[in-house]
Residue frames as a rotation matrix with the C-alpha (Angstrom) as fourth column:
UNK 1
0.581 0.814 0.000 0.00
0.814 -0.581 0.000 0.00
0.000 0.000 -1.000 0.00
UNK 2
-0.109 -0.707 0.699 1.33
0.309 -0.693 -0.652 3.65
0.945 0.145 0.294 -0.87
UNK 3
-0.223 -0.254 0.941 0.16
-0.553 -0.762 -0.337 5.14
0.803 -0.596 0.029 2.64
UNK 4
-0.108 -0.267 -0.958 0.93
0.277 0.917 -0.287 3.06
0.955 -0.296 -0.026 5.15
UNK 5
0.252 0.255 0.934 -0.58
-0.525 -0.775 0.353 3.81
0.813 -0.579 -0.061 8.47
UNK 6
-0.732 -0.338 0.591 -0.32
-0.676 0.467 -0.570 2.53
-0.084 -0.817 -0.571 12.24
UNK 7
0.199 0.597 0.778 -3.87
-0.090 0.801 -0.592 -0.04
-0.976 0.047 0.213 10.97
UNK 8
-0.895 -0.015 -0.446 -4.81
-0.445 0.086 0.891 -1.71
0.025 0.996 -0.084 8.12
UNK 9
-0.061 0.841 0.537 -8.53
-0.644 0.378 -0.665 -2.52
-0.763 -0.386 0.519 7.96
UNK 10
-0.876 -0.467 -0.121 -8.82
-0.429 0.641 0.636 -6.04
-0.219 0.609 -0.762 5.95
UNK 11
-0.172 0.957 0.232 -12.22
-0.458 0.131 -0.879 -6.98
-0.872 -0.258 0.416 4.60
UNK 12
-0.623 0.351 0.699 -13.99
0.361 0.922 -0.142 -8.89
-0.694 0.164 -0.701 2.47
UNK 13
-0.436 0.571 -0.696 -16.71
-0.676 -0.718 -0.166 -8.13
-0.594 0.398 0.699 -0.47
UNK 14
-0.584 0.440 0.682 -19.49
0.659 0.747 0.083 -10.39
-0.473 0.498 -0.727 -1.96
UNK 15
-0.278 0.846 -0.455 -22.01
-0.529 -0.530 -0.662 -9.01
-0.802 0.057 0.595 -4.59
UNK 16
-0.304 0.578 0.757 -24.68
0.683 0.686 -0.250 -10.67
-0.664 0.441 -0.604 -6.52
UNK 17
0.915 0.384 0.124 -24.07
0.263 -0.335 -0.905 -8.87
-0.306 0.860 -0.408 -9.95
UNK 18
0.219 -0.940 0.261 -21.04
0.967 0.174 -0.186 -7.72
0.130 0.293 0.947 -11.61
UNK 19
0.886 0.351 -0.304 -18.93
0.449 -0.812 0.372 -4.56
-0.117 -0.466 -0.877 -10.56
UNK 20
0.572 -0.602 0.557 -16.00
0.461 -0.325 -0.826 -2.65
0.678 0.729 0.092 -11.04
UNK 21
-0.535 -0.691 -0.486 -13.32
0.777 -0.175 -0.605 -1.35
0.333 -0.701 0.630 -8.64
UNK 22
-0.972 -0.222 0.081 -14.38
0.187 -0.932 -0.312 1.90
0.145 -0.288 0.947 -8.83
UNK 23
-0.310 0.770 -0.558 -17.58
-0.134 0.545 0.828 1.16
0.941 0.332 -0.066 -8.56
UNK 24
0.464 -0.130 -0.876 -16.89
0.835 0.393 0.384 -0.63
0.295 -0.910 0.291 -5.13
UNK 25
-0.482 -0.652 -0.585 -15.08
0.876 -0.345 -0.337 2.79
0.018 -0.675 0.738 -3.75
UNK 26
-0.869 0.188 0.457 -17.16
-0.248 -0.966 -0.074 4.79
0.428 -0.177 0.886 -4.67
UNK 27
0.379 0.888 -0.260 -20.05
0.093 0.243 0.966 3.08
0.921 -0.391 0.009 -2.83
UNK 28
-0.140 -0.640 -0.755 -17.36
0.969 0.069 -0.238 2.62
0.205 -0.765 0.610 0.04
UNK 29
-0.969 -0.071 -0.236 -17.04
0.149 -0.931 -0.333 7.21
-0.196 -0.358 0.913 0.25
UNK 30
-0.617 0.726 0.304 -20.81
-0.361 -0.605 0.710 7.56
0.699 0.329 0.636 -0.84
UNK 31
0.414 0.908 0.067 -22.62
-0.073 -0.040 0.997 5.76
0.907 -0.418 0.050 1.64
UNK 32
-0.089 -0.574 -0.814 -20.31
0.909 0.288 -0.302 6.89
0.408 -0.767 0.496 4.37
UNK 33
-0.784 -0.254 0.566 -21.00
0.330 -0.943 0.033 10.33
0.526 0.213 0.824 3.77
UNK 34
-0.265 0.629 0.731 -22.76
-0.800 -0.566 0.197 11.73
0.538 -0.533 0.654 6.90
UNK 35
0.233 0.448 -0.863 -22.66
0.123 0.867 0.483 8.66
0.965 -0.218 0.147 8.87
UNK 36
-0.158 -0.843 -0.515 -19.65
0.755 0.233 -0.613 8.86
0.636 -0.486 0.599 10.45
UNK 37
0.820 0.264 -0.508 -20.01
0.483 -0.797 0.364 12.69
-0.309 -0.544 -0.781 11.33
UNK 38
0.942 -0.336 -0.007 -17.66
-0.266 -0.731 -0.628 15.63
0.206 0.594 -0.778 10.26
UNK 39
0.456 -0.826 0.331 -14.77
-0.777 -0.188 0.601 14.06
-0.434 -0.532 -0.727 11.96
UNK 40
-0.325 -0.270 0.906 -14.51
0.002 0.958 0.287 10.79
-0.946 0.095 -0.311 10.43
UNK 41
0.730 0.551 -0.406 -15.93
-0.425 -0.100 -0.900 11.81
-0.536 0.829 0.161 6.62
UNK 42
0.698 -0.521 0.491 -13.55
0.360 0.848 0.388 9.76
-0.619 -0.094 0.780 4.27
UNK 43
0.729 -0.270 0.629 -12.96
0.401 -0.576 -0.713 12.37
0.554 0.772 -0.312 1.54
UNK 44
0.738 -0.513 0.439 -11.44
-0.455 -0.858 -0.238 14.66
0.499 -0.024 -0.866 4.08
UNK 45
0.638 -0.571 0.516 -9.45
-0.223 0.505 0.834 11.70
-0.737 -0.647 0.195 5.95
UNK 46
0.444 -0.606 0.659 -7.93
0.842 0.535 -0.075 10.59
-0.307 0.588 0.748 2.70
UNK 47
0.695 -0.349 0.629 -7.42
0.564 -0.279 -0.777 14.05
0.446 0.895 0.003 1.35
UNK 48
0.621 -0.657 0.428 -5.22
-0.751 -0.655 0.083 15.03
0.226 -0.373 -0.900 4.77
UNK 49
-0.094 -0.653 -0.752 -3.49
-0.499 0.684 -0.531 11.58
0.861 0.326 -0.390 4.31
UNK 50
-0.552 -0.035 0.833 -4.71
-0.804 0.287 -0.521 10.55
-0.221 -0.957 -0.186 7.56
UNK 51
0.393 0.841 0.371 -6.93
-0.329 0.506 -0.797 7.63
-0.859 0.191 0.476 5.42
UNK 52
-0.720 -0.658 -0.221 -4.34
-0.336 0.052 0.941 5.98
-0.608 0.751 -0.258 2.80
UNK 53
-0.568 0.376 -0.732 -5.53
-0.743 0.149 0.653 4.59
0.355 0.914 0.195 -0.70
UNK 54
0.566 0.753 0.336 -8.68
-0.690 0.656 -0.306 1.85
-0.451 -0.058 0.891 -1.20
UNK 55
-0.562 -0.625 -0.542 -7.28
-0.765 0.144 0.628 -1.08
-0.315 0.768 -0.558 -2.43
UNK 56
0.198 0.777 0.597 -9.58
-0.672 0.551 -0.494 -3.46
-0.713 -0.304 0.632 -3.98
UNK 57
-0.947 -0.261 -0.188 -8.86
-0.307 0.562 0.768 -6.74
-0.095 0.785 -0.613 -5.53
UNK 58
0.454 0.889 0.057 -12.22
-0.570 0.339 -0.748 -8.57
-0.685 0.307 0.661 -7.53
UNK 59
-0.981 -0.148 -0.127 -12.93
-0.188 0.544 0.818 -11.78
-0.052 0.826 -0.562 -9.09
UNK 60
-0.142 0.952 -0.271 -15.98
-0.984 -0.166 -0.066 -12.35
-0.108 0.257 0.960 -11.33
UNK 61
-0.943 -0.058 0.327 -17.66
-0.081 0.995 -0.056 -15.86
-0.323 -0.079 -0.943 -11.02
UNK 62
-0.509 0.861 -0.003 -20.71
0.797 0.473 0.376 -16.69
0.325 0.189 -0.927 -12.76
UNK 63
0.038 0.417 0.908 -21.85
0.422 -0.831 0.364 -13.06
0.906 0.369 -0.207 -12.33
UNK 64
0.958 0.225 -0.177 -21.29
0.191 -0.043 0.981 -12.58
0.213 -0.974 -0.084 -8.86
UNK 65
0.047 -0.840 0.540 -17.93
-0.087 -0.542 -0.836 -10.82
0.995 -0.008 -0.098 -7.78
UNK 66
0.855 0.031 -0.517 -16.06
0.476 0.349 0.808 -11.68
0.205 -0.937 0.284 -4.89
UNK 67
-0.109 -0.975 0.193 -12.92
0.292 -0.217 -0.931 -9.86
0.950 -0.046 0.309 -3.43
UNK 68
0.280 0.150 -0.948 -11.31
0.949 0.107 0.297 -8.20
0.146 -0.983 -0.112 -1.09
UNK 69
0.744 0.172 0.646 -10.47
0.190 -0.981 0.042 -4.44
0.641 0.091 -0.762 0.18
UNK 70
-0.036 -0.714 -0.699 -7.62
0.987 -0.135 0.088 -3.03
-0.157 -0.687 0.710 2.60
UNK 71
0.740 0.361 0.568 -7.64
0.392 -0.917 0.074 0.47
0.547 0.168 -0.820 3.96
UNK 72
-0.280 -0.907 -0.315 -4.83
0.643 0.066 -0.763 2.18
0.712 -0.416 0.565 5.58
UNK 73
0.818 0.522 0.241 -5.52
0.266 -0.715 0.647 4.24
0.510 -0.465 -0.724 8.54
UNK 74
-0.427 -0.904 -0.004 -3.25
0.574 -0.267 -0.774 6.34
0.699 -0.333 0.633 10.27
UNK 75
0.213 0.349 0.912 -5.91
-0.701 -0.596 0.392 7.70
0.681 -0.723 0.118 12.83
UNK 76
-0.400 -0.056 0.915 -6.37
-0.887 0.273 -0.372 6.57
-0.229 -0.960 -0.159 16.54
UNK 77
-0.994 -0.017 -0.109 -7.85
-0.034 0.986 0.161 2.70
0.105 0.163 -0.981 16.81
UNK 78
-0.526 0.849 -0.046 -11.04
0.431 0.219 -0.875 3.69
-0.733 -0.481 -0.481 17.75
UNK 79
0.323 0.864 -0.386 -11.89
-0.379 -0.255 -0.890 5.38
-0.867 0.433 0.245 15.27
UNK 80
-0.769 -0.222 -0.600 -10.30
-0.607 0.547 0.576 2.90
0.200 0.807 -0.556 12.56
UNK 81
-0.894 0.287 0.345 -12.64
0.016 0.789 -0.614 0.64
-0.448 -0.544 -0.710 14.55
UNK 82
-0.124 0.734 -0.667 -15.57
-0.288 -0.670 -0.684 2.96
-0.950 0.107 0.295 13.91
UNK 83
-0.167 -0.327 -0.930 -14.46
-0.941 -0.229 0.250 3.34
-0.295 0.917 -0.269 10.12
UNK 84
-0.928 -0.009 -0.373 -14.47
-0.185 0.880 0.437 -0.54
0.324 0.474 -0.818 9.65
UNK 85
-0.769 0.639 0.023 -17.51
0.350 0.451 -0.821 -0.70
-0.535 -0.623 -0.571 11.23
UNK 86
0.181 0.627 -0.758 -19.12
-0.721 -0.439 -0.536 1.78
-0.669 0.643 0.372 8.83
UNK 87
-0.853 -0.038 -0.521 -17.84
-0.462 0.520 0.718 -0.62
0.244 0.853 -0.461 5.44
UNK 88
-0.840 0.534 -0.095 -20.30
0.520 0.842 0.142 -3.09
0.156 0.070 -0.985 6.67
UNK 89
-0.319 0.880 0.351 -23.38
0.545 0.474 -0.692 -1.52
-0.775 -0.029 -0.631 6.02
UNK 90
-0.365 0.263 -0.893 -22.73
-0.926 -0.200 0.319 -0.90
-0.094 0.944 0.317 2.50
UNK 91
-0.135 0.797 0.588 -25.63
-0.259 0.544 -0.798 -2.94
-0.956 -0.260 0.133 1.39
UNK 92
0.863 0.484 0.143 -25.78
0.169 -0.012 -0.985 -2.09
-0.475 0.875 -0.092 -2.25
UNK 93
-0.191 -0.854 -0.485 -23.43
0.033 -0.499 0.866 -1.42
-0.981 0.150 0.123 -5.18
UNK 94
-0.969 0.116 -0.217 -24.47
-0.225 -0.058 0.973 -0.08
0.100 0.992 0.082 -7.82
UNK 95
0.184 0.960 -0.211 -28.04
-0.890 0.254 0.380 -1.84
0.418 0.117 0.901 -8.54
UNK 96
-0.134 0.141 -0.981 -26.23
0.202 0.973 0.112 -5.32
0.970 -0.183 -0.159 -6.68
UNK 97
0.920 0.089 0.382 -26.55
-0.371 -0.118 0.921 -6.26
0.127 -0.989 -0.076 -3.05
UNK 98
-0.137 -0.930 -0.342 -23.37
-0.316 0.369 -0.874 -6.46
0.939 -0.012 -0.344 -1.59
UNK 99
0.960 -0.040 -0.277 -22.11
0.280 0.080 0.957 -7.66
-0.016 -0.996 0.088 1.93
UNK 100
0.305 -0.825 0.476 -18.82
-0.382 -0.564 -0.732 -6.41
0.872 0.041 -0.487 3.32
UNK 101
0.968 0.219 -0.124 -17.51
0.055 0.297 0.953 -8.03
0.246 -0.929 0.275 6.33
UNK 102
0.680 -0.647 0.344 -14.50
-0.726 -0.659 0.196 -6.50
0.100 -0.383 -0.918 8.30
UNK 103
0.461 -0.201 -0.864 -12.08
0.214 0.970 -0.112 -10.01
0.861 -0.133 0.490 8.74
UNK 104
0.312 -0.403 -0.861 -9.28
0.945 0.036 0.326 -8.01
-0.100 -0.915 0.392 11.12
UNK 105
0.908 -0.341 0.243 -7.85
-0.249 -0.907 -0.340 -4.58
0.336 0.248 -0.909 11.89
UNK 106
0.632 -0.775 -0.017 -3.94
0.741 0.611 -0.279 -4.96
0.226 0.164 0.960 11.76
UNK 107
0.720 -0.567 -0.401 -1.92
-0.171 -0.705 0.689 -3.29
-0.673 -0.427 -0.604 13.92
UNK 108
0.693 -0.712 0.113 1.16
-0.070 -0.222 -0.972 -2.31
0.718 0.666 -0.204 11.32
UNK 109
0.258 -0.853 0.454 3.63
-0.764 -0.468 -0.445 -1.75
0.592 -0.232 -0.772 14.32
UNK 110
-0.070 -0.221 0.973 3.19
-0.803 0.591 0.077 -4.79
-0.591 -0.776 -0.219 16.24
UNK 111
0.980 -0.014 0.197 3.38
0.170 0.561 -0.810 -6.63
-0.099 0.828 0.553 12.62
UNK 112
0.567 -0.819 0.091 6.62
-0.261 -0.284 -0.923 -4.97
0.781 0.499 -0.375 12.15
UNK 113
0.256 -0.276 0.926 7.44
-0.924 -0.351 0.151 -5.43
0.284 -0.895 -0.345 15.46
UNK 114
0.669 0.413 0.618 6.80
-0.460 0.883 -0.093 -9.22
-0.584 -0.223 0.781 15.19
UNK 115
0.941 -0.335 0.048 8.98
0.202 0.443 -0.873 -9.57
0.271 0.832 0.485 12.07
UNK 116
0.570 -0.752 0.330 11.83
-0.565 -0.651 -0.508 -7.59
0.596 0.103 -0.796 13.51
UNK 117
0.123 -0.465 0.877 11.95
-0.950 0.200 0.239 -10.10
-0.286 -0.863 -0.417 16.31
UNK 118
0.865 0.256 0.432 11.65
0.080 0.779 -0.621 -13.21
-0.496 0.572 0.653 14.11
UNK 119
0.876 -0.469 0.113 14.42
-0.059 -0.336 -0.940 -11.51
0.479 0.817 -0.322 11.89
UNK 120
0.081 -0.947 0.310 16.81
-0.777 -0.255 -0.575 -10.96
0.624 -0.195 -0.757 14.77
UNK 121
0.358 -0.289 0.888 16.61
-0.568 0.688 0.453 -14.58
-0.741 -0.666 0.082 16.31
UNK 122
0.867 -0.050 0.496 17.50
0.329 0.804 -0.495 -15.73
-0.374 0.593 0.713 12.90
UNK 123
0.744 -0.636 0.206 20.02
-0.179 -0.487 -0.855 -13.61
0.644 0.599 -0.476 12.20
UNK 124
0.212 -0.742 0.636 21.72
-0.935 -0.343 -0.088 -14.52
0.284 -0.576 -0.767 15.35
UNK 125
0.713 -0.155 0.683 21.35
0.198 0.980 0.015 -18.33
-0.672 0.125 0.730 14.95
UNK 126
0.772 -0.634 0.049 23.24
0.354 0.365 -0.861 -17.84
0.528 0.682 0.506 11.92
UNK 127
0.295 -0.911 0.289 26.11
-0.727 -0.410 -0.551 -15.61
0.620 -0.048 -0.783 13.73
UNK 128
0.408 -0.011 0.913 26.05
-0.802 0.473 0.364 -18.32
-0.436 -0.881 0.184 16.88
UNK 129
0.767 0.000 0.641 26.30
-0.106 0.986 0.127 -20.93
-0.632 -0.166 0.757 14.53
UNK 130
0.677 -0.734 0.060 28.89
0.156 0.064 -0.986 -19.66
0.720 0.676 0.158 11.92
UNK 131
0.284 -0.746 0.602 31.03
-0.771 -0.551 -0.319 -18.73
0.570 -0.373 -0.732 15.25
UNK 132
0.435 -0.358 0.826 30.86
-0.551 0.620 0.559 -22.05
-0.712 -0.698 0.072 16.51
UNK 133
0.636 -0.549 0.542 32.27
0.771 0.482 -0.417 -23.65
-0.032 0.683 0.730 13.22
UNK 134
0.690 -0.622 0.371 34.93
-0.160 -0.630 -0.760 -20.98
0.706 0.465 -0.535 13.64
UNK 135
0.185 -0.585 0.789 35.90
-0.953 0.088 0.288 -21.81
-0.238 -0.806 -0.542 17.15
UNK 136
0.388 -0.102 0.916 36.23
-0.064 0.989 0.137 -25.53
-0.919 -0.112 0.377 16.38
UNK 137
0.750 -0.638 0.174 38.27
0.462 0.317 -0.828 -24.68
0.473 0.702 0.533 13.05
UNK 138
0.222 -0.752 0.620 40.68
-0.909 -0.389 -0.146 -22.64
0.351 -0.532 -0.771 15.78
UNK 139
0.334 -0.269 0.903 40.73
-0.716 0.550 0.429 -25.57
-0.613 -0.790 -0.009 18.18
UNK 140
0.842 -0.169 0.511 41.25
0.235 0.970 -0.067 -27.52
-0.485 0.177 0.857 15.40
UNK 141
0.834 -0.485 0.264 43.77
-0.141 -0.650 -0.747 -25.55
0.534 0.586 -0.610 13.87
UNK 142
0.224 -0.529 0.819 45.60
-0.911 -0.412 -0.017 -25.27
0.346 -0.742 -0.574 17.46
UNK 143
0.552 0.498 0.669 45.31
-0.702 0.710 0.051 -29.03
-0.450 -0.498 0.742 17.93
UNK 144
0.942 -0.324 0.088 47.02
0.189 0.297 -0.936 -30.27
0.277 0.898 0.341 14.78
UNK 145
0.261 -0.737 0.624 50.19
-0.728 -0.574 -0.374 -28.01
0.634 -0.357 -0.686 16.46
UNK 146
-0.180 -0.450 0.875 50.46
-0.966 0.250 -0.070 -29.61
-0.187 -0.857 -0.479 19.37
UNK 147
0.812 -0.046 0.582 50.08
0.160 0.976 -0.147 -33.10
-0.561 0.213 0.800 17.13
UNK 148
0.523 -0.831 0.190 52.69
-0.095 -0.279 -0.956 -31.89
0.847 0.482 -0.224 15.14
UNK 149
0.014 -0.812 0.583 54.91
-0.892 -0.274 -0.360 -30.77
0.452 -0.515 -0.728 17.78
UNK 150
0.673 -0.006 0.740 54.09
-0.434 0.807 0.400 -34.45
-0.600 -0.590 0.541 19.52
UNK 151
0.869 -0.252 0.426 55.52
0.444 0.778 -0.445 -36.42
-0.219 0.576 0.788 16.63
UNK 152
0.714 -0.694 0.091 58.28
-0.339 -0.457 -0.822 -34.27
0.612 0.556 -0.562 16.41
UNK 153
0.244 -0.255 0.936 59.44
-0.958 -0.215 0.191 -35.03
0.152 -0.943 -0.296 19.88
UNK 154
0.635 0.316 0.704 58.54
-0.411 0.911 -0.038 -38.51
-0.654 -0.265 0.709 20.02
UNK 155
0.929 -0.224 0.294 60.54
0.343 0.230 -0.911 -38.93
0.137 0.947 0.291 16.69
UNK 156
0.501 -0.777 0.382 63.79
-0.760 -0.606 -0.236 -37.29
0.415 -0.172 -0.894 18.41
């Protein structure tokens, strides 16, 4: 997503006729308009970047269009909460019925936060384990010497 916020609302989309993206977003900012109230309106959340792009993917089956949607939100959680709560009662699109159904809101930082620690227990397995095949080509290294230096002796 271009505007990556601190959520990501992740939803769903069924309708029983065929539709178009744009279609689906603009039912998404038209029948939000004046739900929400002046604070939460989507036009003016996206156009102070505090509301990142719609993305919608759609596949057509046998007239009937299924996908899914992802919003970015960079407001507080409650109202992202709010905001996903409004998607689901778009009812219509276009002339189809749709349903919309919220799956999860995704904290972004405690995703990133999750990977970073994943990342750095692997990254130190590898240093742990390339430094123990280094210490045990030293000891062996240092070992060999002091076979050498036996058989020299022993050979005197």
């Amino acid at each position: 997503m271009a505007n990556e916020g601190k959520y990501v609302i992740h939803a769903t989309i069924r309708v029983d006729g065929t539709v178009a993206r744009k279609d689906v977003v603009g039912a998404i900012f038209g029948q939000t308009e004046g739900l929400l109230g002046e604070g939460l309106q989507l036009r003016k959340l996206q156009q102070t970047g505090r509301i990142g792009h719609v993305d919608v993917s759609l596949n057509n089956h046998k007239g009937r269009v299924q996908g899914t949607l992802e919003v970015s939100s960079s407001i507080d959680q409650v109202s992202t909460a709010v905001i996903g709560a409004a998607l689901e009662t778009i009812d219509r699109i276009g002339p189809c019925k749709a349903v919309i159904k919220v799956k999860e809101i995704e904290n972004v930082r405690s995703a990133k936060r999750d990977h970073v620690i994943d990342r750095a227990k692997q990254l130190l397995l590898n240093i742990v384990n390339s430094a123990t095949g280094e210490s045990k080509n030293i000891l062996d290294e240092v070992r060999a010497v002091l076979t050498l230096d036996t058989e020299k002796t022993t050979k005197r």
